[in-house]
C-alpha positions in Angstrom: -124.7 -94.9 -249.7 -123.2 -96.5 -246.8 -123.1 -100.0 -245.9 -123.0 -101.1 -242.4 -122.4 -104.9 -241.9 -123.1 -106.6 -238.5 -122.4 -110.3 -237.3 -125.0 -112.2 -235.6 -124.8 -112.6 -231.8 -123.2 -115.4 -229.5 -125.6 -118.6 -230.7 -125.7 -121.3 -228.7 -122.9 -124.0 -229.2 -122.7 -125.8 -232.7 -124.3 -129.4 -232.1 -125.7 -128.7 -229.0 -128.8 -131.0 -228.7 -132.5 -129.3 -229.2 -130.7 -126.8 -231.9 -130.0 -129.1 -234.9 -130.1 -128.7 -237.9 -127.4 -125.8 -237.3 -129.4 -122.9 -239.4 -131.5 -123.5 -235.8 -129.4 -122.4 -233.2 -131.0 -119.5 -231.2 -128.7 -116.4 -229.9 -128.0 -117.1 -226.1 -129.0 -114.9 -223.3 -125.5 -113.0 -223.2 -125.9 -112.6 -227.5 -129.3 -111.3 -227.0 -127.6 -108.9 -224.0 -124.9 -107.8 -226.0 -126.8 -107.3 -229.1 -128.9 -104.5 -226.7 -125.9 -102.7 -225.7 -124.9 -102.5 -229.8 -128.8 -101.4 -230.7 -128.0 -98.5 -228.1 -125.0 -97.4 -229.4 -126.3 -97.1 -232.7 -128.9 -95.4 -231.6 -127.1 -92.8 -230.3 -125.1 -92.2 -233.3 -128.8 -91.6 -235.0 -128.4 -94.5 -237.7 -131.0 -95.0 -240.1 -131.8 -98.1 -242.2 -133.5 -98.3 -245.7 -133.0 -101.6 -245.9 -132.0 -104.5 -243.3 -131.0 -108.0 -245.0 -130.6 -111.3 -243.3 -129.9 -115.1 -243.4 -132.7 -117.0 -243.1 -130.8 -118.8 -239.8 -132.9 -118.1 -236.5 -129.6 -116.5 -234.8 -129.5 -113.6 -237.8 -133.1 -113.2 -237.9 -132.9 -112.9 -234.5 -130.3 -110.4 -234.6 -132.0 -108.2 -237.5 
């Protein structure tokens, strides 16, 4: 089995207004960017999933 554990992307600022409470804080265009240049890259290593688990938080979701 292997286990591959991932952080979620650059969120927007902690108390920034629109995004409270904080489990609604959305990745920000350069997280979303980044996270594209990490899909790729694993991608090319041919990784599989069987399973994918996440926080119910919109930036981890979003990440998933």
């Amino acid at each position: 089995m292997n286990l591959y554990l991932l952080r979620h992307g650059i969120a927007a600022e902690p108390g920034v207004a629109g995004f409270e409470p904080d489990s609604e804080r959305p990745l920000t265009a350069k997280g979303k960017n980044r996270l594209r240049t990490t899909a790729k890259a694993m991608a090319e290593l041919d990784l599989s999933f069987d399973l994918i688990l996440s926080s119910p938080f919109l930036r981890t979701k979003q990440t998933a």
